[in-house]
TIFI-397520 format. One record per atom (N, C-alpha, C): residue number from 1; atom name; x, y, z. Coordinates in steps of 0.001 Angstrom, whole numbers, plus 500000, padded with zeros to 6 digits. Layout:
REM TIFI-397520
     i   at       xx       yy       zz
   NUM   CA        X        Y        Z
...
END
This chain:
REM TIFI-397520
     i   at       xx       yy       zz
     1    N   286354   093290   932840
     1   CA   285779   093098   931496
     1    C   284599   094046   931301
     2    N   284752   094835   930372
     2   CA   283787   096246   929716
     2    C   282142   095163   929425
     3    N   280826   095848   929812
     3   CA   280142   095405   928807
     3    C   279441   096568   928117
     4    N   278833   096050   926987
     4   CA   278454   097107   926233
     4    C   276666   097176   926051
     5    N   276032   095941   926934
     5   CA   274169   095604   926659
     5    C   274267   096847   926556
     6    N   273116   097292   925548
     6   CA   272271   098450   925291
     6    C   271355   099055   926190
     7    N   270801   098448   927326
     7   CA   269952   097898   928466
     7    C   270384   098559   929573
     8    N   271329   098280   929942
     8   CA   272114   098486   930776
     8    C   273058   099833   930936
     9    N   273506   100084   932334
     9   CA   274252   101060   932518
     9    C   275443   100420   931994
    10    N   276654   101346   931491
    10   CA   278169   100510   931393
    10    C   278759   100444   932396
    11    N   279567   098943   931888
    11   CA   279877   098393   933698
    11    C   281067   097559   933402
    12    N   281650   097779   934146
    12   CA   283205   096627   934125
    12    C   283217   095445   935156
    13    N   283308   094456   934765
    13   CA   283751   093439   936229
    13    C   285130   092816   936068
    14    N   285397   092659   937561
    14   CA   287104   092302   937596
    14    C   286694   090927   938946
    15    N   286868   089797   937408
    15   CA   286682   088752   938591
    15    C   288061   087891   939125
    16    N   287872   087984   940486
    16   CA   288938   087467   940669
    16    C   288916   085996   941339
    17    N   287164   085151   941853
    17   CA   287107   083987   942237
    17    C   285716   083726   941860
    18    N   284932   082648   941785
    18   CA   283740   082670   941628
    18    C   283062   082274   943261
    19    N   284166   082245   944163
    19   CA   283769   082173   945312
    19    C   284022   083659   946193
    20    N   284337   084630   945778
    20   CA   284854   085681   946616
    20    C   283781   086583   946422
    21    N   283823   087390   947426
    21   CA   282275   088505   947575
    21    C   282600   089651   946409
    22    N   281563   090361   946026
    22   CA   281276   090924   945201
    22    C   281048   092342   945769
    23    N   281874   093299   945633
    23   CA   282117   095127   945690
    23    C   281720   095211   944407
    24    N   280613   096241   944745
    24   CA   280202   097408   944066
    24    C   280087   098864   943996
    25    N   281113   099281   943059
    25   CA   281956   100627   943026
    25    C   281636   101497   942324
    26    N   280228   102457   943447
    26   CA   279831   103897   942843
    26    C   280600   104684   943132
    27    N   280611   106008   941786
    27   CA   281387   106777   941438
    27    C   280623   107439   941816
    28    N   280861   109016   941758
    28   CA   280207   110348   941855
    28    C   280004   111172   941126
    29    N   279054   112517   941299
    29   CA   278623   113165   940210
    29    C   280183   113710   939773
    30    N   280072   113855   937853
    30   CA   281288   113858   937010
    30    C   282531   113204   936989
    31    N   282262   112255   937903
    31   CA   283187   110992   937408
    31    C   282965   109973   936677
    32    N   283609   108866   937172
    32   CA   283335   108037   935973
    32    C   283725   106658   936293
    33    N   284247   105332   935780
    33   CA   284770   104079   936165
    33    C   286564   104212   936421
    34    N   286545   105327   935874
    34   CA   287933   105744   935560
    34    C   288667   106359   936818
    35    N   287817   106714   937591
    35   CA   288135   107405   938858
    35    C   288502   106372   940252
    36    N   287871   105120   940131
    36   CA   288418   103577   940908
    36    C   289585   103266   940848
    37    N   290185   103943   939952
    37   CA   291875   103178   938997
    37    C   292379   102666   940340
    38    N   292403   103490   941238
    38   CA   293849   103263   942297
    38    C   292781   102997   943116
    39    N   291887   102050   943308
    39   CA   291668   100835   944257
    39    C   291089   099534   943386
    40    N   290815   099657   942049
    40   CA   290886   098296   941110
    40    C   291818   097299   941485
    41    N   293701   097655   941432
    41   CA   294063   096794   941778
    41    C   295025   095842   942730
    42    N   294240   097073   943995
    42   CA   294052   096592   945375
    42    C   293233   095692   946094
    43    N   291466   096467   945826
    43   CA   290394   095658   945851
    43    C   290476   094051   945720
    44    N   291037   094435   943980
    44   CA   290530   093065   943081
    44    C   291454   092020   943678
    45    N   292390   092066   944303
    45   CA   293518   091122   945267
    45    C   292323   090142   946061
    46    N   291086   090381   946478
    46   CA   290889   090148   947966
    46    C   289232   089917   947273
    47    N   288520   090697   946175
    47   CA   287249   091007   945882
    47    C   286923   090890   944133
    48    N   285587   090084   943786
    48   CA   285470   090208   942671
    48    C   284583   091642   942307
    49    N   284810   092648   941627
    49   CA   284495   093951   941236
    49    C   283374   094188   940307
    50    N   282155   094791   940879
    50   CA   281314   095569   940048
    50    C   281662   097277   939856
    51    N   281899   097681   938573
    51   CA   281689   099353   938501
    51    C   281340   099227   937630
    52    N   280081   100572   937909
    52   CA   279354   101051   937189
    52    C   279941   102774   936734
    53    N   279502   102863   935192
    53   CA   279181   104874   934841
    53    C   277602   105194   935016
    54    N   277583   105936   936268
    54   CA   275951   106314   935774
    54    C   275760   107045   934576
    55    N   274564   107185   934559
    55   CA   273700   107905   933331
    55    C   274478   109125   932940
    56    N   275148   109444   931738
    56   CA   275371   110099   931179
    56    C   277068   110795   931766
    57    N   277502   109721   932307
    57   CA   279511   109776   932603
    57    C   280001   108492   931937
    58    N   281244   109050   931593
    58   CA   281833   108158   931064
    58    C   281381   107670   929911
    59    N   281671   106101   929418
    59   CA   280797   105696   928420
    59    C   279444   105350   928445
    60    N   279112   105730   929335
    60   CA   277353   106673   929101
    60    C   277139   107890   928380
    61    N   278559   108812   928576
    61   CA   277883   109795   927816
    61    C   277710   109781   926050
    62    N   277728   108800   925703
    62   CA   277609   108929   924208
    62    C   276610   108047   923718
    63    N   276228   107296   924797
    63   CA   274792   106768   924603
    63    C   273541   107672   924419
    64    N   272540   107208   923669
    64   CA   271351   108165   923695
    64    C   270143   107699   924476
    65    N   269948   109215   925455
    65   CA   269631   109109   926955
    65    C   267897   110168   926688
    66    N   266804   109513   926894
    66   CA   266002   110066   926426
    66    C   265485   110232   927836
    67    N   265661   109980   928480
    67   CA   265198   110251   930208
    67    C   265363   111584   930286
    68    N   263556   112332   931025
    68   CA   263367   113898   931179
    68    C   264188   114457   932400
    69    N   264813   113922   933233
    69   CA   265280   114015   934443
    69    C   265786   112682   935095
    70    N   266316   112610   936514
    70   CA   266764   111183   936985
    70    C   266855   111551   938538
    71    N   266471   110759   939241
    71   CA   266175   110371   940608
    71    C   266717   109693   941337
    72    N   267733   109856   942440
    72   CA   268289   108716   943265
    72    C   267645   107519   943308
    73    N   266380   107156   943112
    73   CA   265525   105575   943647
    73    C   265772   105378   941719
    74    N   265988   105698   940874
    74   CA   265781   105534   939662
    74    C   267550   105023   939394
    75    N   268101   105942   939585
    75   CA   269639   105448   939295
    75    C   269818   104433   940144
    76    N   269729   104528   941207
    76   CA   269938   102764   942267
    76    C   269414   101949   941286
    77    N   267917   101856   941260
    77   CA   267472   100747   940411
    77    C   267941   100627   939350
    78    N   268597   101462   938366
    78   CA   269431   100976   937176
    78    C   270693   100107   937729
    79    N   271308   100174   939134
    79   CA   272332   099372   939019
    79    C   272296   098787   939777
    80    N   270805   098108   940008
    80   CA   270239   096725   941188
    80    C   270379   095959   940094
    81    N   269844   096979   938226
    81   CA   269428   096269   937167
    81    C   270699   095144   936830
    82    N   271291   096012   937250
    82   CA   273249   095430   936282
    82    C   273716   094302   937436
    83    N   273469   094454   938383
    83   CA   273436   093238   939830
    83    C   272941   092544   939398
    84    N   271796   092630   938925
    84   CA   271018   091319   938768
    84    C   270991   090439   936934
    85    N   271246   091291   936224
    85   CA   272071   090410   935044
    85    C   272896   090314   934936
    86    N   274127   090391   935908
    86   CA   275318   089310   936399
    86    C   275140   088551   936784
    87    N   273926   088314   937658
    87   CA   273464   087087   938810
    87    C   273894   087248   939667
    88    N   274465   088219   940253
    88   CA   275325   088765   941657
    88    C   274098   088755   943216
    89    N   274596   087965   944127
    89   CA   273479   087624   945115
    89    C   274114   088941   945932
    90    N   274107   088540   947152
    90   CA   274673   089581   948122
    90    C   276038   090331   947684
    91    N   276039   091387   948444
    91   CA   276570   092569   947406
    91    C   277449   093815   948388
    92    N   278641   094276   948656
    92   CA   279344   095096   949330
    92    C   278799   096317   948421
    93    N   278583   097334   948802
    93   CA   278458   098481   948298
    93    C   279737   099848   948979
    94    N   280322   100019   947536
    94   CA   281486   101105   948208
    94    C   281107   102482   947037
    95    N   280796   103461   948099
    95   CA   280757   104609   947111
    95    C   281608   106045   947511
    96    N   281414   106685   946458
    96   CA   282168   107735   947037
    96    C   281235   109226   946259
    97    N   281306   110329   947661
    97   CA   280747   111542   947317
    97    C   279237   111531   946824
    98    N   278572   111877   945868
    98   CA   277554   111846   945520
    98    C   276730   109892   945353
    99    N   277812   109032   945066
    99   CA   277533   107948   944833
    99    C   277286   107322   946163
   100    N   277618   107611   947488
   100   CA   277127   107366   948669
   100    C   275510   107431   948726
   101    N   275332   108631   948306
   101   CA   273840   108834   948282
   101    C   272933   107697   947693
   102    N   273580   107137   946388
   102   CA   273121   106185   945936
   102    C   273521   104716   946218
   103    N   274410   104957   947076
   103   CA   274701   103369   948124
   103    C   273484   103468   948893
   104    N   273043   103955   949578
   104   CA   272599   104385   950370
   104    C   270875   103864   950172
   105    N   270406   104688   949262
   105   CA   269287   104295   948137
   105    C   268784   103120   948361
   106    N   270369   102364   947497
   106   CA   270059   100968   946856
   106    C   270140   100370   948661
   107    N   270456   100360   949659
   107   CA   270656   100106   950835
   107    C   268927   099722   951397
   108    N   268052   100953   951055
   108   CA   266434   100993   951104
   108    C   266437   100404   950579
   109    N   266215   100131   948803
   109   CA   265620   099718   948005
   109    C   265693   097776   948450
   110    N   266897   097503   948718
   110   CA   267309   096199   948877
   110    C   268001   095999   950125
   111    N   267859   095806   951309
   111   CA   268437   096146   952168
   111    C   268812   094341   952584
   112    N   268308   093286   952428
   112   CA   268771   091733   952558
   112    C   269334   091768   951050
   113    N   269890   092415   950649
   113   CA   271115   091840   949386
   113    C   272138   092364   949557
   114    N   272405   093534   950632
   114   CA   273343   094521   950814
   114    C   274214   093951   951929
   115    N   275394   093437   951497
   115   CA   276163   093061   953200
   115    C   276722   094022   953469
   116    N   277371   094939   953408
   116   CA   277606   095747   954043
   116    C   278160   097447   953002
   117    N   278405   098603   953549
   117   CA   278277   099308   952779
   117    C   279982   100262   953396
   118    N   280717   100802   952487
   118   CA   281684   101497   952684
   118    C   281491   103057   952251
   119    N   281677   104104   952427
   119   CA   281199   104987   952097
   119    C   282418   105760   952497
   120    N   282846   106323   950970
   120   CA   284346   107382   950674
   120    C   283952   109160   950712
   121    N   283860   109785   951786
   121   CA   284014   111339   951803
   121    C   282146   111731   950798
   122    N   281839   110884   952242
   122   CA   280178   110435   952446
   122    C   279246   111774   952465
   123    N   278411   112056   951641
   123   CA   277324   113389   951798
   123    C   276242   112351   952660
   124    N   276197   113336   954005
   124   CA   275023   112505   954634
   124    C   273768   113205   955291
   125    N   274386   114494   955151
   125   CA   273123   115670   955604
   125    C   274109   116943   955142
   126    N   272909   118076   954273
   126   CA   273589   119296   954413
   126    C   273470   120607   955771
   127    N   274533   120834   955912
   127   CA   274336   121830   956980
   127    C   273844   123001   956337
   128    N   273794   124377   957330
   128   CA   272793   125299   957235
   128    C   273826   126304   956162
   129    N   274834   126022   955902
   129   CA   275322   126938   955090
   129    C   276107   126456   953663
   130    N   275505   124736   953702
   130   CA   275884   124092   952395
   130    C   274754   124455   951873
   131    N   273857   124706   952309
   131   CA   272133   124707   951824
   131    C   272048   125652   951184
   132    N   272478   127363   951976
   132   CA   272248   128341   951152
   132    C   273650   128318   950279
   133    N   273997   128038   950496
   133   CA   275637   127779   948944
   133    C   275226   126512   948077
   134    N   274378   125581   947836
   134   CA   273811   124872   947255
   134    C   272978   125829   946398
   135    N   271560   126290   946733
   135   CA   270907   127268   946512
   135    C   271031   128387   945662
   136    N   272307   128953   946124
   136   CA   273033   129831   945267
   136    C   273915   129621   944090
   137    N   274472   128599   944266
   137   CA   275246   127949   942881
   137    C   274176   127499   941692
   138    N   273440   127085   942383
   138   CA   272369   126206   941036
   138    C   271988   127627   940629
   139    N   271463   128526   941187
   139   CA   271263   129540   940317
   139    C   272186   130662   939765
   140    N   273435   130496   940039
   140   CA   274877   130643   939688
   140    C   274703   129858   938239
   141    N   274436   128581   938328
   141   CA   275101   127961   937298
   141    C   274031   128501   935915
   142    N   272761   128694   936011
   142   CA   272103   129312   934829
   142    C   272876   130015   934192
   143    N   274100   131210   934896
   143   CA   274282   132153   934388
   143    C   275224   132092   933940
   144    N   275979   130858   934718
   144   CA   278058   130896   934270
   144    C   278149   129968   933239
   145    N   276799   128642   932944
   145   CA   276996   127697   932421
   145    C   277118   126588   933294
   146    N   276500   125212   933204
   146   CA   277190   124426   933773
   146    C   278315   124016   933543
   147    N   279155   124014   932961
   147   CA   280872   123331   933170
   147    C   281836   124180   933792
   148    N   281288   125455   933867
   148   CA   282056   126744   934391
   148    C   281246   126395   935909
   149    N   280061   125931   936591
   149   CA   279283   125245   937514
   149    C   280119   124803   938672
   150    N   280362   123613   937551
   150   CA   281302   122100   938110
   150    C   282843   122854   938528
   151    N   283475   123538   938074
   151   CA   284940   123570   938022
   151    C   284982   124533   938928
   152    N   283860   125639   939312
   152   CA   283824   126281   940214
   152    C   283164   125444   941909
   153    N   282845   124304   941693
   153   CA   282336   123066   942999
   153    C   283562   122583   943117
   154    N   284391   121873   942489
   154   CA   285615   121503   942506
   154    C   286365   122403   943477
   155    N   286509   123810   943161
   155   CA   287584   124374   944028
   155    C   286601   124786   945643
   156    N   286001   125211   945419
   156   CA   284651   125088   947120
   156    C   284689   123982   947403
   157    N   284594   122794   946827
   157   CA   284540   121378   947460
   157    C   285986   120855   947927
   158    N   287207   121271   947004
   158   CA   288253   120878   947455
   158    C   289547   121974   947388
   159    N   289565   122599   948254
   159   CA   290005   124027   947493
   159    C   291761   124082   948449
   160    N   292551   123300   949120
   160   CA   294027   123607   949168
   160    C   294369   122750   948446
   161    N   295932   123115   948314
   161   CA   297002   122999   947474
   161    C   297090   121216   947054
   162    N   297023   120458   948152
   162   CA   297069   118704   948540
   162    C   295519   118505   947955
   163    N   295004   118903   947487
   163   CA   293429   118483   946629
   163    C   293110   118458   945642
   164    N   294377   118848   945038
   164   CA   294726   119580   943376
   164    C   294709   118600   942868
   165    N   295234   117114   942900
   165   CA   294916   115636   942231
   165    C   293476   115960   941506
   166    N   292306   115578   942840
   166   CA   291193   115538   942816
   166    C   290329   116393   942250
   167    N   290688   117556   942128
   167   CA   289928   118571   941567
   167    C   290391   118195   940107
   168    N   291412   118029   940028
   168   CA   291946   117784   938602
   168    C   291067   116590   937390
   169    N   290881   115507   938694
   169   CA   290457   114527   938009
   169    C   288802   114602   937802
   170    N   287879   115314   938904
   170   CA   286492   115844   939223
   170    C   286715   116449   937441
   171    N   287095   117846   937320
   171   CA   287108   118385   935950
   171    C   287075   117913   934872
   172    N   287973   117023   934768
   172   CA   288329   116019   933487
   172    C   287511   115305   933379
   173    N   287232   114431   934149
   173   CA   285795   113184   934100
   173    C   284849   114378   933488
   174    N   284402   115405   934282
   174   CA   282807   116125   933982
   174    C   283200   116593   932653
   175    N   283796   116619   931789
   175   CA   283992   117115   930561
   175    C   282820   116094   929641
   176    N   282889   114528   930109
   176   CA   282204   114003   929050
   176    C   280991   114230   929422
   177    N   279995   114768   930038
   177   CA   278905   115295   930388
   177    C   278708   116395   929313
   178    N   277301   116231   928938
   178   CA   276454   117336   927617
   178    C   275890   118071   928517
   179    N   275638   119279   928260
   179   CA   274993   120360   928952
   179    C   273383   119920   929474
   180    N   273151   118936   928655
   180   CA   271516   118157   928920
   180    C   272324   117300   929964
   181    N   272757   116540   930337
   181   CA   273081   116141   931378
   181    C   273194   116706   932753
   182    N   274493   117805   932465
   182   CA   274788   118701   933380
   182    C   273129   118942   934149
   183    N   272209   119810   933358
   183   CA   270956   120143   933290
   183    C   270452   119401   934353
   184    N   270398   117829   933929
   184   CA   269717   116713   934896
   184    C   270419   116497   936080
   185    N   271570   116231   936122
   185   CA   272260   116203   937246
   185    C   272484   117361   938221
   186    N   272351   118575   938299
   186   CA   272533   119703   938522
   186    C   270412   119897   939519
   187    N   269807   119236   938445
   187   CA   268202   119368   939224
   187    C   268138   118586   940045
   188    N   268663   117015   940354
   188   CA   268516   116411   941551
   188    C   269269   117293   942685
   189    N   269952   118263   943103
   189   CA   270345   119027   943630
   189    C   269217   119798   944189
   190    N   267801   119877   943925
   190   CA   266812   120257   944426
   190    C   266253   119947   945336
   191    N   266401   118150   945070
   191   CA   265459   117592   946014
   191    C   266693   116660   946840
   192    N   267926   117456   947283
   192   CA   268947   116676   947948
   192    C   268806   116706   949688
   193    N   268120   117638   949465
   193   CA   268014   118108   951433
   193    C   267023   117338   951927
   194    N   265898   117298   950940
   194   CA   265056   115934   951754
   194    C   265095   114478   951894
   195    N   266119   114221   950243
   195   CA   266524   113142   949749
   195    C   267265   112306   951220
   196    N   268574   113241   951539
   196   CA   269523   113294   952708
   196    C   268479   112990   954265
   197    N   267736   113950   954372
   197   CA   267233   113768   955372
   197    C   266427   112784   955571
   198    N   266151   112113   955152
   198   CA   265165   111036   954962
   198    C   266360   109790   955199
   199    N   267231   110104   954569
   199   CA   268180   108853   954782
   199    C   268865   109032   955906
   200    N   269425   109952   956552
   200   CA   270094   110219   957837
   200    C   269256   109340   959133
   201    N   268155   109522   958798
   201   CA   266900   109057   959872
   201    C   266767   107581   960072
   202    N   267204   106779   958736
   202   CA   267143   105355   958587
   202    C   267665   104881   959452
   203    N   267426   103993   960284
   203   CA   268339   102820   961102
   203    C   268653   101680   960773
   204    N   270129   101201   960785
   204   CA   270107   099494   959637
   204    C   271388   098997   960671
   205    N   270853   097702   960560
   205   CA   271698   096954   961208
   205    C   273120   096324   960186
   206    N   272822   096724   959292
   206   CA   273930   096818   958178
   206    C   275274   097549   958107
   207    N   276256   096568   958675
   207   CA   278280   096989   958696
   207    C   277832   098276   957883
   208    N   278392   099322   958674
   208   CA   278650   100627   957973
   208    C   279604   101335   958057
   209    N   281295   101896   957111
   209   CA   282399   102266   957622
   209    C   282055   103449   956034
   210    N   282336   104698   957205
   210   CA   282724   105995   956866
   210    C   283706   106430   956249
   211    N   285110   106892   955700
   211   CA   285950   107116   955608
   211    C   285760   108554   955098
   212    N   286556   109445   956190
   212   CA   286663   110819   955551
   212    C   287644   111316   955771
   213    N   287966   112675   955420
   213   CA   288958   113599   954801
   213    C   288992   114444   956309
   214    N   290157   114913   956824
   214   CA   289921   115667   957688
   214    C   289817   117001   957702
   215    N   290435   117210   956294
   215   CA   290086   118627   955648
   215    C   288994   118864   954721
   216    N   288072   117293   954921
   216   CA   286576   117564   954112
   216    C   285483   118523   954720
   217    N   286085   119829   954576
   217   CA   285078   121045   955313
   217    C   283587   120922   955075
   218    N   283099   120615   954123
   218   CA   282228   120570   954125
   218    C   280854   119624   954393
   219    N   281303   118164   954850
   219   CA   280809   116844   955079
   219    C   281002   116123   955746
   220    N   282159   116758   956774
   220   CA   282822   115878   957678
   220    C   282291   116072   958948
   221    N   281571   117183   959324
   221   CA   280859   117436   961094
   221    C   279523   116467   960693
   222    N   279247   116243   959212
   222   CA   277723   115856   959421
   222    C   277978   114062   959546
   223    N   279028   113503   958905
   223   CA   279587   112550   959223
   223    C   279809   111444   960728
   224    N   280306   112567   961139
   224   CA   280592   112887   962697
   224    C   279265   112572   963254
   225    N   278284   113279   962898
   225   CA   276814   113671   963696
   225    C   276178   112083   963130
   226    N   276007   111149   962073
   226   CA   275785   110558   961467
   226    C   276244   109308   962347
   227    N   277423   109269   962664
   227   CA   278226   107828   963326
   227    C   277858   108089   964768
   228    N   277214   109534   965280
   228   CA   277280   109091   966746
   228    C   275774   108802   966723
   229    N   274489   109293   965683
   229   CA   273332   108724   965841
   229    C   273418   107284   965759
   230    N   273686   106958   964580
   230   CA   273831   105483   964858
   230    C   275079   104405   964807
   231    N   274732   103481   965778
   231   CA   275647   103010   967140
   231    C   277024   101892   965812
   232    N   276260   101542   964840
   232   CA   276722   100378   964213
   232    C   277531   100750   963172
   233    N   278097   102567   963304
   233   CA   278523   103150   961855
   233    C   279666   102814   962237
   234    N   280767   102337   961663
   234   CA   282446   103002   962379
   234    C   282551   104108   960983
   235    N   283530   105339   961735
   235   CA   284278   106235   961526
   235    C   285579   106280   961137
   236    N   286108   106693   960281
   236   CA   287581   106778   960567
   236    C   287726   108295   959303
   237    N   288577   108988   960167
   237   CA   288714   110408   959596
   237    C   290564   110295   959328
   238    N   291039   110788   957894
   238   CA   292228   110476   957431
   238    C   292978   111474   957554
   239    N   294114   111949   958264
   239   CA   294614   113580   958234
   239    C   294996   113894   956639
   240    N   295116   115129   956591
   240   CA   295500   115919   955420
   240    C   294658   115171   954382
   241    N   293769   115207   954312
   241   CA   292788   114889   953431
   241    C   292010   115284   953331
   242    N   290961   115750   951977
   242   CA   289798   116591   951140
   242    C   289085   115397   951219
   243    N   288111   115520   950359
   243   CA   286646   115159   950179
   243    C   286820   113352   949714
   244    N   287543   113736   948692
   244   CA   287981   112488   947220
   244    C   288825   111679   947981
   245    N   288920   110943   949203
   245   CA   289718   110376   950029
   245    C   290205   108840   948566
   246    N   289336   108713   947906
   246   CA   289561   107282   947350
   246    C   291009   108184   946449
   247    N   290823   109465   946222
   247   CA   291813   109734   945248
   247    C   292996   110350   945711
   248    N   293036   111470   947113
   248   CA   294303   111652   947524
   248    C   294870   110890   948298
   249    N   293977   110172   949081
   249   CA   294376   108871   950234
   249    C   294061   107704   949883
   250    N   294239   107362   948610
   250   CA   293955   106140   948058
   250    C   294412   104820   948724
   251    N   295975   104969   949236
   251   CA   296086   103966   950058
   251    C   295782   103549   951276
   252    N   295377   105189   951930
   252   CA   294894   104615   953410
   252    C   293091   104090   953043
   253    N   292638   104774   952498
   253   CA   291615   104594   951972
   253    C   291136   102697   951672
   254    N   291937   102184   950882
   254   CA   291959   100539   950557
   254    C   292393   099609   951484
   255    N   293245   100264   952691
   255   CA   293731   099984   954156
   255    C   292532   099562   955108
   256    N   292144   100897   954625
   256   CA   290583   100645   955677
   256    C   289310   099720   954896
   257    N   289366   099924   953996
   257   CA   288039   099385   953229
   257    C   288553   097861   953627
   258    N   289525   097285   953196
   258   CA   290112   095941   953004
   258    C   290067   095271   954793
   259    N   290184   096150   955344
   259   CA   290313   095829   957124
   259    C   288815   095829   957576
   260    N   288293   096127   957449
   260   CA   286583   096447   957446
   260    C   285780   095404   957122
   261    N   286328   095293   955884
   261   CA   285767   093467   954878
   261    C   286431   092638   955597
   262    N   287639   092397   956039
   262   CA   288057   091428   956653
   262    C   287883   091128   957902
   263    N   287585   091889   958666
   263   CA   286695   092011   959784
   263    C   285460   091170   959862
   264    N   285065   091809   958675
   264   CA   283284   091402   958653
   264    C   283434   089361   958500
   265    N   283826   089239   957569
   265   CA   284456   088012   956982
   265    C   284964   087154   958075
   266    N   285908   087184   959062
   266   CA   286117   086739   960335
   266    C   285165   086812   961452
   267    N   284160   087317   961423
   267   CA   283291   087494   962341
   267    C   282381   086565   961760
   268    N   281965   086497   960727
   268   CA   280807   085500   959874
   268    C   281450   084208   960322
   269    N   282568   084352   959915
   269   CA   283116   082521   960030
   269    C   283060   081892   961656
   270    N   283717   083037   962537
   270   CA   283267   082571   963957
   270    C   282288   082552   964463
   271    N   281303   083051   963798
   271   CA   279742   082433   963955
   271    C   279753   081139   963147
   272    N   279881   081112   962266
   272   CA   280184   079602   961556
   272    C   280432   078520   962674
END
């Protein structure tokens, strides 16, 4: 069910018990609610569903957005905001790509409301040559435009033949993005290397399952480096798979997420 508060980020919930735990399903930069499709109604079998559009995707983008810029601790807190005028207590957090970052966030920000966190083709540190190709694109994009930006990240981020879904759908979503958006979203890209590093360092005793792409070239060694610092992450790397695991490996993808929760869930009760 769509809501429309003025207040609020736009957000859908898919309830399926008033007793069943509550997933919350961040999207990534230039996507949208629309990009969950193919784990909505898998999830919702087993989980009652929060998704959110951040600021200025989806039906955000036609809202009027007077914010000079936007901040990972700022977007979390817009959708601690939407948690908490549902009345939603403890809370699964599943994100994917850029929206990890902001699982992650809200993970600090609230870390006893968070049971556990899933994280889809996870940014968790940039290496030494995403940094200077980070670097170089943002000032790439002054010149090409941002939407010419994005569609050129798409094919560097997911660039064989089996990724073509994903790139497809990355493009299409970022269309409803205004160049003032692009703008804002494109500047937190500044402060991503410290943002990252700061979070890599965190230690949480908080269920943490990875899921990546084995052809996610660009996020997958730091992944790797991420689950062996700390002891409590599980891993699982998907063959023939890019970045967008929720979108080309959608089913192994809901395999694992759903085995993970059910895990957790059987372990609570035998402490019970």
């Amino acid at each position: 069910m769509p809501s429309a508060h003025p207040d609020l980020l736009h957000h859908e919930t898919h309830h399926l018990h008033p007793d069943a735990e509550w997933l919350v399903l961040i999207h990534g930069a230039g996507g949208s609610t629309v990009t969950w499709k193919r784990q909505v109604p898998v999830l919702g079998q087993h989980h009652n569903l929060l998704l959110v559009d951040l600021p200025g995707h989806g039906r955000m983008a036609g809202r009027r957005n007077n914010e000079p810029h936007y901040t990972f601790d700022h977007i979390a807190a817009r959708i601690w905001a939407v948690v908490d005028h549902l009345g939603i207590g403890r809370t699964h957090l599943v994100g994917v790509s850029l929206g990890t970052v902001i699982a992650l966030t809200m993970r600090e920000q609230r870390p006893q409301q968070v049971a556990s966190l899933v994280n889809g083709g996870a940014i968790l540190r940039l290496s030494k040559r995403l940094k200077v190709l980070a670097t170089a694109s943002l000032a790439l994009a002054k010149v090409i435009g941002y939407p010419a930006f994005y569609r050129l990240s798409a094919t560097i981020m997911m660039p064989r033949r089996n990724h073509e879904a994903s790139r497809r759908v990355f493009i299409r979503e970022s269309r409803f993005l205004s160049t003032e958006e692009f703008r804002k979203w494109t500047a937190m890209y500044r402060g991503l290397n410290a943002t990252l590093k700061h979070l890599f360092a965190q230690a949480s005793d908080i269920p943490h399952l990875l899921v990546m792409g084995a052809q996610d070239h660009l996020f997958l060694d730091e992944a790797k480096a991420y689950a062996r610092q700390h002891s409590g992450v599980q891993l699982e790397v998907i063959p023939r798979c890019g970045h967008v695991v929720t979108i080309e490996r959608a089913d192994a993808f809901n395999t694992s997420c759903l085995a993970f929760l059910a895990e957790l869930r059987n372990a609570k009760k035998a402490v019970a």
